[in-house]
LUMRO-102394 format. One line per field, with one value per residue (C-alpha): x, y, z; residue in one letter. Coordinates in steps of 0.5 Angstrom, whole numbers, padded with zeros to 4 digits, always signed. Layout:
<pts>
east	(X / ...)
north	(Y / ...)
up	(Z / ...)
res	(a / ...)
</pts>
This chain:
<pts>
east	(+0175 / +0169 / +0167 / +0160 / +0155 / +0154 / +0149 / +0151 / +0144 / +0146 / +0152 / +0153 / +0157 / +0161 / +0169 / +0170 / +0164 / +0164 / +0159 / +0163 / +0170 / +0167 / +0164 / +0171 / +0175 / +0170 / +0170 / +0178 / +0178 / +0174 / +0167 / +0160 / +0157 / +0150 / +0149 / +0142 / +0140 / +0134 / +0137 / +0142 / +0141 / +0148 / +0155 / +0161 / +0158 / +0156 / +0148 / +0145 / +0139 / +0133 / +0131 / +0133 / +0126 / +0131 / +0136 / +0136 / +0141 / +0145 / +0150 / +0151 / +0148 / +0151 / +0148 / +0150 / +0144 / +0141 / +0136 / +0130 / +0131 / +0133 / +0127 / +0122 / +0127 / +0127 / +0121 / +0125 / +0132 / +0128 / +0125 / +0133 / +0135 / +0142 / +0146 / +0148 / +0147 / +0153 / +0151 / +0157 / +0158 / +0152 / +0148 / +0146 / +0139 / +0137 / +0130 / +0130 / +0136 / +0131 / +0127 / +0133 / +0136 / +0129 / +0129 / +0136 / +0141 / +0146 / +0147 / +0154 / +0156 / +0163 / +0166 / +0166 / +0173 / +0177 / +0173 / +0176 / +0183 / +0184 / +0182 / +0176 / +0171)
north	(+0151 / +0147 / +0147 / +0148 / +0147 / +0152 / +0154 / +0157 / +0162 / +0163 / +0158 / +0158 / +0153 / +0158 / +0159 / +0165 / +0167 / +0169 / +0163 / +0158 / +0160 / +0160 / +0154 / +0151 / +0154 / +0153 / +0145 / +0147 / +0149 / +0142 / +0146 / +0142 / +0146 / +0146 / +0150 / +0152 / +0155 / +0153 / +0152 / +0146 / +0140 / +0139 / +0143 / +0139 / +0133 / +0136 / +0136 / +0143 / +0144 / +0148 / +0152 / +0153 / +0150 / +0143 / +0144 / +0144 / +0144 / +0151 / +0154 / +0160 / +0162 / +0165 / +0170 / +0172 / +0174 / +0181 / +0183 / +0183 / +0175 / +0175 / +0178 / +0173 / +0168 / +0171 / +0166 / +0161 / +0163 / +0164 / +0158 / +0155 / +0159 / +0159 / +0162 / +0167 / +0170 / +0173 / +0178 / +0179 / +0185 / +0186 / +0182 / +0187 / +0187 / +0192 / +0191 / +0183 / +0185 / +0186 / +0180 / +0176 / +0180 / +0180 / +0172 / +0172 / +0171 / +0175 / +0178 / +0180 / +0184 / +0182 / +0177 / +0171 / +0170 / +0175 / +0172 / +0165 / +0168 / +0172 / +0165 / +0171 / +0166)
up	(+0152 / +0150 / +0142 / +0141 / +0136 / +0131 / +0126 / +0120 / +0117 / +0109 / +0108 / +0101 / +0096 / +0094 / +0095 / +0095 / +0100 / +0107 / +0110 / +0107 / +0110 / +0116 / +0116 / +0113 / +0119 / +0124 / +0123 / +0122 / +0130 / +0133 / +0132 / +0129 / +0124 / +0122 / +0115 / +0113 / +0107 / +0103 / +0096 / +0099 / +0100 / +0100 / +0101 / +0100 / +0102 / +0109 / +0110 / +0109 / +0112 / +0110 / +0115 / +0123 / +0126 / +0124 / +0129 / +0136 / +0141 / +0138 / +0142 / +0137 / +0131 / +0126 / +0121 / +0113 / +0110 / +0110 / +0115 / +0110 / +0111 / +0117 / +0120 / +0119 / +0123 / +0130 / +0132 / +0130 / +0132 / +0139 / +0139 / +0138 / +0144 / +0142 / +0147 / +0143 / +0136 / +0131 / +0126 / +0121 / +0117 / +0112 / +0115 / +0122 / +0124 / +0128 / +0128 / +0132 / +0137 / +0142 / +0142 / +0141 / +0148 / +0151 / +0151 / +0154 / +0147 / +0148 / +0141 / +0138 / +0132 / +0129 / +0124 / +0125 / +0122 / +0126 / +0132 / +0130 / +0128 / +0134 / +0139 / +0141 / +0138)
res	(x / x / x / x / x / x / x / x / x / x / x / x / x / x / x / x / x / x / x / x / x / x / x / x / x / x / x / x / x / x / x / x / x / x / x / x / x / x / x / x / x / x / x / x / x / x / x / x / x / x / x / x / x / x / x / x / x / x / x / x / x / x / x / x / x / x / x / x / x / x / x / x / x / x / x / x / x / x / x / x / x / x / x / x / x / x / x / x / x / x / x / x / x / x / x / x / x / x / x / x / x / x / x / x / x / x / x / x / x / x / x / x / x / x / x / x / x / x / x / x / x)
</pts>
């Protein structure tokens, strides 16, 4: 299989949080991760950027921010055009589906973790 470049929305510093073991078992796998959150400019000596519309070239988005932050992103997250959009529990955003869908990104809640532990990512 191919590795892909993967955005992570909300990756946190933190240990202990959902983002940053994605972002470790990813890079683990062989995958390029692109972390994206306002308030880093660095994670780990790994460059984080402040906001989607600094990236390009993202086969998969996956979210760890609630909807109410998520949302003002669809225009963002469209315009990226990813392939395909991971919601992780907590992170479910009902309201944006269907522009995600109706722009041709497949939109998939799961848990990023399982789905690289299960070789289902």
């Amino acid at each position: 299989m191919k590795k892909t470049n993967v955005a992570i929305l909300g990756a946190s510093d933190h240990h202990h949080r959902y983002s940053y073991k994605a972002n470790s078992l990813l890079t683990e796998k062989g995958f390029k991760t692109f972390l994206v959150n306002p308030k880093y400019d660095l994670i780990d000596e790994q460059r984080c950027y402040r906001s989607l519309s600094e990236l390009d070239q993202i086969d998969t988005i996956t979210v760890y921010v609630s909807a109410v932050h998520s949302t003002p992103l669809v225009e963002d997250i469209i315009k990226l055009h990813p392939r395909r959009v991971i919601f992780n529990p907590g992170s479910e955003n009902y309201e944006i589906y269907k522009q995600l869908q109706n722009n041709n990104i497949i939109v998939e809640e799961a848990c990023t973790l399982v789905l690289l532990n299960t070789d289902s990512f």
